[in-house]
C-alpha positions as CSV (number, residue, x, y, z in Angstrom):
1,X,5.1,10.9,12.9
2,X,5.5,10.0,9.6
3,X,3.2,9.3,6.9
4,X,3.7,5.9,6.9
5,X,3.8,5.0,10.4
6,X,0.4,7.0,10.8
7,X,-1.2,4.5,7.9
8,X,0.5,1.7,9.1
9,X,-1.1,2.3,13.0
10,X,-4.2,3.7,11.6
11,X,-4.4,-0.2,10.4
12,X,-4.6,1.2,6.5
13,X,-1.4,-0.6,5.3
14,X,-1.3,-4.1,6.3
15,X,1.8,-5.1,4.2
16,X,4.3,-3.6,1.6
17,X,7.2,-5.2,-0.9
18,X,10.0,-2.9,0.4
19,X,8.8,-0.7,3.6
20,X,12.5,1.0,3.8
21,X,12.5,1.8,0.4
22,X,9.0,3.7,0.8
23,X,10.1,5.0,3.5
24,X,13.1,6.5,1.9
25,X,11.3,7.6,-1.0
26,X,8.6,9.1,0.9
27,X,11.1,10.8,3.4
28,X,12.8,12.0,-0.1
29,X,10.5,14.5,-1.3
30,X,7.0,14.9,-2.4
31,X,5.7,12.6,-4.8
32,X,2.5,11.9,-7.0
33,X,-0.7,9.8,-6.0
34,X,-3.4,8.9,-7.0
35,X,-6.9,7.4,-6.2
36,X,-9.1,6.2,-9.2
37,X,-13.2,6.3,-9.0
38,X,-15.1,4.2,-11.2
39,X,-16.9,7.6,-13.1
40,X,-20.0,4.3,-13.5
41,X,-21.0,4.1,-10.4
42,X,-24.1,6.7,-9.1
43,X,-21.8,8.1,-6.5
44,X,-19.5,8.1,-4.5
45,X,-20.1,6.1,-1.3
46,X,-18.5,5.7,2.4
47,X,-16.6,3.0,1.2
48,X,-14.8,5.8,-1.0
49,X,-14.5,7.8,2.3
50,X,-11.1,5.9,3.0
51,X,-9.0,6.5,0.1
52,X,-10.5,10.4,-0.3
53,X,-8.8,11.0,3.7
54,X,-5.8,8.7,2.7
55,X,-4.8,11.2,-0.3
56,X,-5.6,14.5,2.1
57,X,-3.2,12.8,4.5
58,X,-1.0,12.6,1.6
59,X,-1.3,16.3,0.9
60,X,-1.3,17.8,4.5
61,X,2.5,15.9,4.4
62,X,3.3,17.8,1.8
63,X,3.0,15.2,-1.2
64,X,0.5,15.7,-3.9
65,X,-2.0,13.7,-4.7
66,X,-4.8,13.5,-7.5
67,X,-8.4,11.9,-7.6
68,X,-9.2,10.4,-11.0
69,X,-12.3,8.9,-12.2
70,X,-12.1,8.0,-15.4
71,X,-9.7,5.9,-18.2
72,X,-8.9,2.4,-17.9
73,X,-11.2,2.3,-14.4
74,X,-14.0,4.1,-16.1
75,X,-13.8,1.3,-19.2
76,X,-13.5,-2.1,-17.0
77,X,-15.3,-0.6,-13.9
78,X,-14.6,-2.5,-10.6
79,X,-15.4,-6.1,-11.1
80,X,-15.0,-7.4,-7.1
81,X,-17.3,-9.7,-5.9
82,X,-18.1,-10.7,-9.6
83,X,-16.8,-14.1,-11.2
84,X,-16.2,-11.9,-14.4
85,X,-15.4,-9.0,-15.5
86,X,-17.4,-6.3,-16.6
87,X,-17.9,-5.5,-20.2
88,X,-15.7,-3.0,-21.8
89,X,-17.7,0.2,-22.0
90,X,-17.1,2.5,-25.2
91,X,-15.5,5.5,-25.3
């Protein structure tokens, strides 16, 4: 199976722009992905847990992704559930 029918019946991908065109790009070659972490936050959580195994899933089909924390996330932080958003840290 490929890696996008395992998200998509995993129930990880609920809908895309163009699924044949990530499908072809994915059945391509490897490519580059990435997960950011809000470096903020006191840890990392369970609700993490899901994007962590989502990039090894990547990786074990041979694509290569990265974990970031940091930059532009790190500066705004995650502002769901809030009416605003959060402050822009410094640098």
């Amino acid at each position: 199976m490929d890696i996008l029918s395992d998200l998509e019946a995993r129930g990880l991908i609920h809908d895309t722009t163009d699924r044949d065109a990530l499908a072809a790009r994915l059945s391509s070659g490897p490519i580059v992905l990435y997960c950011g972490f809000d470096p903020t936050a006191d840890s990392l959580h369970v609700g993490n847990l899901i994007g962590l195994l989502t990039l090894r899933r990547f990786q074990l089909a041979g694509h290569l992704p990265i974990s970031l924390a940091g930059g532009a996330t790190g500066m705004v932080g995650d502002p769901s559930g809030r009416d605003a958003e959060r402050n822009l840290l410094d640098d």
